[in-house]
MIDO-272183 format. One line per field, with one value per atom (N, C-alpha, C, O, CB): residue in three letters; residue number from 1; atom name; x negated, y, z. Coordinates in nm, 3 decimals. Glycine has a CB too. Layout:
residu [ALA,...] .
num [NUM,...] .
atome [CA,...] .
px [X,...] .
py [Y,...] .
pz [Z,...] .
//
This chain:
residu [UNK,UNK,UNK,UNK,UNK,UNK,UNK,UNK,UNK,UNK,UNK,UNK,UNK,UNK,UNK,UNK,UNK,UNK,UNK,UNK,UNK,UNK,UNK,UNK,UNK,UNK,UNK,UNK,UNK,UNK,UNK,UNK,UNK,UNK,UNK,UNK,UNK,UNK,UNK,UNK,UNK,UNK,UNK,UNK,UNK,UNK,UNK,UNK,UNK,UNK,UNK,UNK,UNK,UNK,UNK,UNK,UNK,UNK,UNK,UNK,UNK,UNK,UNK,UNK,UNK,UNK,UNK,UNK,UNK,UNK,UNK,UNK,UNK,UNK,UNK,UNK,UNK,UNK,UNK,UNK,UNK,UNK,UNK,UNK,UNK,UNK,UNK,UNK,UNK,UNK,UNK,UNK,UNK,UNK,UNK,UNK,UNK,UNK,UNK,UNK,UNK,UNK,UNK,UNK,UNK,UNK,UNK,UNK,UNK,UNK,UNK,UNK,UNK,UNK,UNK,UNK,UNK,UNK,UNK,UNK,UNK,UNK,UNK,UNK,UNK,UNK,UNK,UNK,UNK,UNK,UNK,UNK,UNK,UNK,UNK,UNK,UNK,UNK,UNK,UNK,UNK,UNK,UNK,UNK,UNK,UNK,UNK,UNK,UNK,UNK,UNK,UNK,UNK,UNK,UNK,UNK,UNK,UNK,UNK,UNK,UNK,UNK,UNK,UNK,UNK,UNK,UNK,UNK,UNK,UNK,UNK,UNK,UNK,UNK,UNK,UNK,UNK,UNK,UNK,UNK,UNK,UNK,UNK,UNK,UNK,UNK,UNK,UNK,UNK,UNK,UNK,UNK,UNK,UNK,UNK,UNK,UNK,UNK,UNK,UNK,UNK,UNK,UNK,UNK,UNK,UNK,UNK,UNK,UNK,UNK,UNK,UNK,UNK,UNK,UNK,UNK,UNK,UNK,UNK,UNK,UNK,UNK,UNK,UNK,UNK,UNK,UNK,UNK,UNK,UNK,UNK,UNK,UNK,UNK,UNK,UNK,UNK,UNK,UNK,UNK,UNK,UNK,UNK,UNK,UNK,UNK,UNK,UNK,UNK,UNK,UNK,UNK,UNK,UNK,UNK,UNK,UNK,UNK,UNK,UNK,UNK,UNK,UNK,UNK,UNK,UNK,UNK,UNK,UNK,UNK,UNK,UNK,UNK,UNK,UNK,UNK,UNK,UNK,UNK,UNK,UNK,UNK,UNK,UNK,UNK,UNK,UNK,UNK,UNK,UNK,UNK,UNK,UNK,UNK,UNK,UNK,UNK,UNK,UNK,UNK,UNK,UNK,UNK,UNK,UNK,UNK,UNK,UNK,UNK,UNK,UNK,UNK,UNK,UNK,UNK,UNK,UNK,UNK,UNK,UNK,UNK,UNK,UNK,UNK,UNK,UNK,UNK,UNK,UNK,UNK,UNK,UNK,UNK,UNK,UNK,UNK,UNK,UNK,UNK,UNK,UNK,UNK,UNK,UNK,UNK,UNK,UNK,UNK,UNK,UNK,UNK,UNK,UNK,UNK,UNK,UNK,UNK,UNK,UNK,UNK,UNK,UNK,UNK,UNK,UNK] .
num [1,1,1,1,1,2,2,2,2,2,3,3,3,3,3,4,4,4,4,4,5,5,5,5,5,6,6,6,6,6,7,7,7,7,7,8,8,8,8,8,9,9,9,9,9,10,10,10,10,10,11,11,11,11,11,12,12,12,12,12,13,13,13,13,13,14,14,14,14,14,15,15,15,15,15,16,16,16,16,16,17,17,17,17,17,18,18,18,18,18,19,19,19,19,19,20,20,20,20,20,21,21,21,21,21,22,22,22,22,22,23,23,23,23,23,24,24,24,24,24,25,25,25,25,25,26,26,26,26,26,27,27,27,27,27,28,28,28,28,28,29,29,29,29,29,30,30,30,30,30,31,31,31,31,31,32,32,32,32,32,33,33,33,33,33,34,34,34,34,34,35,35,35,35,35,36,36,36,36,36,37,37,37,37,37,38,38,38,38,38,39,39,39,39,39,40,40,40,40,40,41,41,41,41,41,42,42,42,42,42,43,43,43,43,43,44,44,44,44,44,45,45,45,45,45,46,46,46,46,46,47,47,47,47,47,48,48,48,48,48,49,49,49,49,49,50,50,50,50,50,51,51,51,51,51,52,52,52,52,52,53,53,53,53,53,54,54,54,54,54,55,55,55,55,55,56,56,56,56,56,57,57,57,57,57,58,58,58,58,58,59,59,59,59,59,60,60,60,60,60,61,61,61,61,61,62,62,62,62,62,63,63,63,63,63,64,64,64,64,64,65,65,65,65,65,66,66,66,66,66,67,67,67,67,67,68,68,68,68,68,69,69,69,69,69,70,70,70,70,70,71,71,71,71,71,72,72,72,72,72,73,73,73,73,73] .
atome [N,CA,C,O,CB,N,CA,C,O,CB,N,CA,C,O,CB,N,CA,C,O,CB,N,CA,C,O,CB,N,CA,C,O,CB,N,CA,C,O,CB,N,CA,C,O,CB,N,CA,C,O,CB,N,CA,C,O,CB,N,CA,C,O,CB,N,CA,C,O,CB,N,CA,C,O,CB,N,CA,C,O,CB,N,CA,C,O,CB,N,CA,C,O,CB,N,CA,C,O,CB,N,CA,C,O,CB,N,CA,C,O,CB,N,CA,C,O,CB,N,CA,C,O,CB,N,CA,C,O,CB,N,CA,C,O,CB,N,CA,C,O,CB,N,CA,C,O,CB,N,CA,C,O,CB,N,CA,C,O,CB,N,CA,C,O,CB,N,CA,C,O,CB,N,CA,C,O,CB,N,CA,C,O,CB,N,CA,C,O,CB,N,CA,C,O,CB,N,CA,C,O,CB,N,CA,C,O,CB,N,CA,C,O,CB,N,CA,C,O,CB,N,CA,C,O,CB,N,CA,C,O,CB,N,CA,C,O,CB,N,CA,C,O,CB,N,CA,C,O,CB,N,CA,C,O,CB,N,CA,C,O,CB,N,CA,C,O,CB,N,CA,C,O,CB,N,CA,C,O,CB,N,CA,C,O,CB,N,CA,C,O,CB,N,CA,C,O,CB,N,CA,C,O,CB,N,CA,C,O,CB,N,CA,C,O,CB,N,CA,C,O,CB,N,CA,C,O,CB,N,CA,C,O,CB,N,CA,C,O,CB,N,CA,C,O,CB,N,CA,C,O,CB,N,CA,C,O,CB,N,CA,C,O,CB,N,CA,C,O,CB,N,CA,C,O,CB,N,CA,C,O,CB,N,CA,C,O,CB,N,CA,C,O,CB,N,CA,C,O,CB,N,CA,C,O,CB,N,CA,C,O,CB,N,CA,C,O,CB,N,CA,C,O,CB,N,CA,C,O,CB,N,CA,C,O,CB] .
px [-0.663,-0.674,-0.816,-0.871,-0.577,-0.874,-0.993,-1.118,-1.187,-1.004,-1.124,-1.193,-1.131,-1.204,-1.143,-0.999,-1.012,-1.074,-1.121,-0.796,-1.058,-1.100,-1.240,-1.290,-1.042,-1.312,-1.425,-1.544,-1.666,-1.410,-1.424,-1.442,-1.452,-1.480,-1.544,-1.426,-1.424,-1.327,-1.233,-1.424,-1.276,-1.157,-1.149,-1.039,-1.074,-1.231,-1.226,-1.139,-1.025,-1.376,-1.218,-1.149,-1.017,-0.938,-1.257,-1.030,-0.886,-0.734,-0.620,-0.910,-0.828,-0.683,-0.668,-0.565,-0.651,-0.779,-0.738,-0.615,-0.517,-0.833,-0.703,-0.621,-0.452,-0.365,-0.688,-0.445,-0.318,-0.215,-0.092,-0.359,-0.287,-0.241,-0.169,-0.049,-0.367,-0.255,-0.200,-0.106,-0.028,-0.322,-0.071,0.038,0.140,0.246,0.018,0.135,0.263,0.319,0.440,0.226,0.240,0.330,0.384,0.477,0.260,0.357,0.455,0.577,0.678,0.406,0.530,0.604,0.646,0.535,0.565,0.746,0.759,0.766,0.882,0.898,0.683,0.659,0.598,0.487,0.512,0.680,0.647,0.551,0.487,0.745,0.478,0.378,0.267,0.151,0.403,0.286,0.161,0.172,0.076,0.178,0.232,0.228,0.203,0.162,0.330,0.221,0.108,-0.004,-0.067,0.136,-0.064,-0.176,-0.239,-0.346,-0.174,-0.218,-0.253,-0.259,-0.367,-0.129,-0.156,-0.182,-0.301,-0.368,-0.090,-0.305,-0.460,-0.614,-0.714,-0.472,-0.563,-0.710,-0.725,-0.835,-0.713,-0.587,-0.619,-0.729,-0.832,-0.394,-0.624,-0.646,-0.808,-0.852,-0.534,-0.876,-0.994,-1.092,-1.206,-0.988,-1.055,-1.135,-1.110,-1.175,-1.083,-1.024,-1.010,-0.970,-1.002,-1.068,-0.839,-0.748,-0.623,-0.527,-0.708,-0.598,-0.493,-0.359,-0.263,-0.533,-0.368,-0.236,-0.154,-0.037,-0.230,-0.262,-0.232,-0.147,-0.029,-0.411,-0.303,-0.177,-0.047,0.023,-0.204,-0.017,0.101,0.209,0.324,0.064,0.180,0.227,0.326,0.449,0.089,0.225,0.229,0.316,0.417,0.066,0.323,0.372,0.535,0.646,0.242,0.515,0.694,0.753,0.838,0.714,0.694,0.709,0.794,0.915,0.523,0.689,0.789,0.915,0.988,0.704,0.936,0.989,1.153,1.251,0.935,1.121,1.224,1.306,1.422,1.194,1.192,1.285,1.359,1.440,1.162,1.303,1.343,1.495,1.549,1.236,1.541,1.634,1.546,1.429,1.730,1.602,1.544,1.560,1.500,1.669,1.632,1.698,1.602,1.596,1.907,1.501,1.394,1.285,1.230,1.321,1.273,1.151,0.995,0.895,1.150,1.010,0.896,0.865,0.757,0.891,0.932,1.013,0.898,0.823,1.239,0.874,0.819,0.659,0.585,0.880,0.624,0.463,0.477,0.380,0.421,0.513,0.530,0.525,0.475,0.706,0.594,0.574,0.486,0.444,0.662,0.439,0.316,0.119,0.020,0.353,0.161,0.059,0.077,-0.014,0.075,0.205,0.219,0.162,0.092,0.394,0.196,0.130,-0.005,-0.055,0.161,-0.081,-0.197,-0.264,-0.382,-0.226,-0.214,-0.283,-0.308,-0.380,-0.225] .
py [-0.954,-0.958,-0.990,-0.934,-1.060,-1.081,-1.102,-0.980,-0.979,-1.160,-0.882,-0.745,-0.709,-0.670,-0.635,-0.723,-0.583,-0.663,-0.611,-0.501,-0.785,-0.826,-0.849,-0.866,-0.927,-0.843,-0.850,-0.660,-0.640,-0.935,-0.562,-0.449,-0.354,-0.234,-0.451,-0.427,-0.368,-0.310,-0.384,-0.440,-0.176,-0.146,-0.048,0.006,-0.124,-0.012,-0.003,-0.113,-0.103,-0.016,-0.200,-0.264,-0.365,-0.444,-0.340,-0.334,-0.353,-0.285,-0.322,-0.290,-0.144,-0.083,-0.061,-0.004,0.050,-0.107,-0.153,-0.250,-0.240,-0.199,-0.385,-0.472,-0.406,-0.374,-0.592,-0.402,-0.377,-0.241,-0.243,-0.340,-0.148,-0.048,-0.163,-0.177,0.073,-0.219,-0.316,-0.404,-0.420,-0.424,-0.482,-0.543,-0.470,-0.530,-0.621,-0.313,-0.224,-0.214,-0.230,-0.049,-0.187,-0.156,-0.285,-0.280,-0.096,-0.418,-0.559,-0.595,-0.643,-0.658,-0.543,-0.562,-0.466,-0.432,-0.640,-0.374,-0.255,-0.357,-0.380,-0.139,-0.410,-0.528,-0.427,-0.374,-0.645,-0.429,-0.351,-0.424,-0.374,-0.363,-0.542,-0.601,-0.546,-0.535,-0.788,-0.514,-0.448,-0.319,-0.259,-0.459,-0.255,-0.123,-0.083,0.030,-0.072,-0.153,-0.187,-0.216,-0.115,-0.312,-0.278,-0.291,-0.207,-0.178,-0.370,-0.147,-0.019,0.079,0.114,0.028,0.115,0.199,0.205,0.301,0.178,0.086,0.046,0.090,0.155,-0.141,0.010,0.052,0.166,0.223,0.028,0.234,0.434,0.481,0.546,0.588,0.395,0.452,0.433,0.530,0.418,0.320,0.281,0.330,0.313,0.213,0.417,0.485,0.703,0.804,0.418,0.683,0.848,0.882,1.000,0.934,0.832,0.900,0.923,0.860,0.794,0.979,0.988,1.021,0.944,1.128,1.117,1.130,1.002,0.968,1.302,0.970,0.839,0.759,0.726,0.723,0.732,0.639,0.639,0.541,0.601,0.780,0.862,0.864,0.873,1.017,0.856,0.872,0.713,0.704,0.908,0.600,0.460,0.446,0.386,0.385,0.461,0.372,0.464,0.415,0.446,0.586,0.664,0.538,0.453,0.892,0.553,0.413,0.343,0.353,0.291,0.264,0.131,0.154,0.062,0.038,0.291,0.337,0.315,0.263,0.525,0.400,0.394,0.290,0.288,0.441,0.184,0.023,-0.084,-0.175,-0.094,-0.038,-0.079,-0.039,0.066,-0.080,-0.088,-0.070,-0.024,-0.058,-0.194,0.038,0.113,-0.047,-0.039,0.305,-0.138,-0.267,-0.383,-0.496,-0.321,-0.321,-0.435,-0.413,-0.311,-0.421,-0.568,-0.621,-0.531,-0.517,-0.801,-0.482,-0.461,-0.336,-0.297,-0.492,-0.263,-0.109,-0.077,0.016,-0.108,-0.128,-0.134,-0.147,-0.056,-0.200,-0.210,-0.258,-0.122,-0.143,-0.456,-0.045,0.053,0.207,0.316,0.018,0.162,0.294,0.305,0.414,0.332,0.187,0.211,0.206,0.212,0.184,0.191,0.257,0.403,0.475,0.188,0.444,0.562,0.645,0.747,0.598,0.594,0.685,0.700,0.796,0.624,0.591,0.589,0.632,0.599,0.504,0.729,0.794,0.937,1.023,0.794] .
pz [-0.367,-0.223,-0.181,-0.085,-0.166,-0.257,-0.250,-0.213,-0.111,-0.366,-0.325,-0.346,-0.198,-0.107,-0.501,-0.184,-0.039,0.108,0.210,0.021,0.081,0.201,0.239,0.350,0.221,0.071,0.057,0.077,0.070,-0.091,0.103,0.104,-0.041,-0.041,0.178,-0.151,-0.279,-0.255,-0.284,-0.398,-0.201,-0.261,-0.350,-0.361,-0.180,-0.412,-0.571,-0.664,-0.711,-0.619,-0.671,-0.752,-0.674,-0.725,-0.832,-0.573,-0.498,-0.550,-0.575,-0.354,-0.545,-0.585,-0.720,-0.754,-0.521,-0.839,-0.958,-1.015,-1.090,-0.985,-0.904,-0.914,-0.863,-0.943,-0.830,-0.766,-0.707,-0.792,-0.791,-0.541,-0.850,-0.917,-1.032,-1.057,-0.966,-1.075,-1.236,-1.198,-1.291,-1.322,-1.084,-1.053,-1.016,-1.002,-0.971,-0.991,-0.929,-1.077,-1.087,-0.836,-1.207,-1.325,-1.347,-1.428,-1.459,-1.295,-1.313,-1.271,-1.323,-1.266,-1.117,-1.031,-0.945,-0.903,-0.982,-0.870,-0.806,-0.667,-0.634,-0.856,-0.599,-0.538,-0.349,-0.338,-0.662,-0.262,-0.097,-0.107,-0.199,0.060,-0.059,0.013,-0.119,-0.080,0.056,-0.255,-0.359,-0.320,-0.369,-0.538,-0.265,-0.226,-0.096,-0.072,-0.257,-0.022,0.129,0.094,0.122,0.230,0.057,0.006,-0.062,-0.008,-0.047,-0.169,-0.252,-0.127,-0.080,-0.381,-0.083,0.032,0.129,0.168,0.101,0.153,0.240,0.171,0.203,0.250,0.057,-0.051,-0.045,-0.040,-0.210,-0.045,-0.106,0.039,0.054,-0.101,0.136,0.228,0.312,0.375,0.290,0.306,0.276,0.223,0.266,0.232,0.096,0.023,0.070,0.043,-0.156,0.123,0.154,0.113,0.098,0.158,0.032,-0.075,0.029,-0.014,-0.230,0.129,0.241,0.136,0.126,0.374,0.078,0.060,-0.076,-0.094,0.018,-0.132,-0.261,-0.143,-0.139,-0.347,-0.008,0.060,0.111,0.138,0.142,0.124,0.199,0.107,0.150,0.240,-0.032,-0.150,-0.176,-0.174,-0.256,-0.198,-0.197,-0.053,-0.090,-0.202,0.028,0.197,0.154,0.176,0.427,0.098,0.098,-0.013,0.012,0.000,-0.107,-0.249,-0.138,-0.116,-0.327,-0.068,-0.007,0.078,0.118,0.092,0.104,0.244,0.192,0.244,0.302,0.027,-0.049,-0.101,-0.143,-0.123,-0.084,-0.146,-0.041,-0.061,-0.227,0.064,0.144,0.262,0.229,0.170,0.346,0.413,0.551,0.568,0.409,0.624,0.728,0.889,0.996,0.747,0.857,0.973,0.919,0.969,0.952,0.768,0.734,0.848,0.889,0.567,0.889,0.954,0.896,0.966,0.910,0.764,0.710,0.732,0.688,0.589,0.791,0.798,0.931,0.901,0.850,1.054,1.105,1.041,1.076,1.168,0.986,0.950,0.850,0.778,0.860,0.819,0.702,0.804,0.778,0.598,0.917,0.997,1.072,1.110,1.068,1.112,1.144,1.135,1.208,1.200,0.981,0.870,0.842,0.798,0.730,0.870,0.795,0.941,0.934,0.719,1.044,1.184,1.198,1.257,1.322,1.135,1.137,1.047,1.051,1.157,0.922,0.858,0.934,0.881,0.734] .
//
């Protein structure tokens, strides 16, 4: 979290890529999404934000913060 807030997101989405094979974790895949998305990888992020869309329930609170990242790509 550090790297992305610090604008590394290179090694942002290193980090965060290596915790998704730990953990299949929404809030690491919001994040990854951001990094992709940070760096100009639109569809990685489009790719990553469906990831979470899928683990989630559509009546999750998080469902919202997920749709509207995905509008803003």
């Amino acid at each position: 979290m550090i790297n992305f807030k610090e604008g590394n997101y290179t090694e942002a989405k290193n980090t965060f890529s290596e915790m998704i094979n730990e953990d299949k974790n929404r809030e690491v895949y919001y994040w990854l999404a951001y990094s992709e998305r940070y760096l100009g990888n639109y569809q990685e992020a489009l790719v990553n934000l469906n990831e979470i869309a899928s683990l989630i329930n559509r009546d999750d609170p998080f469902n919202e913060k997920v749709q509207n990242a995905l509008g803003g790509l």
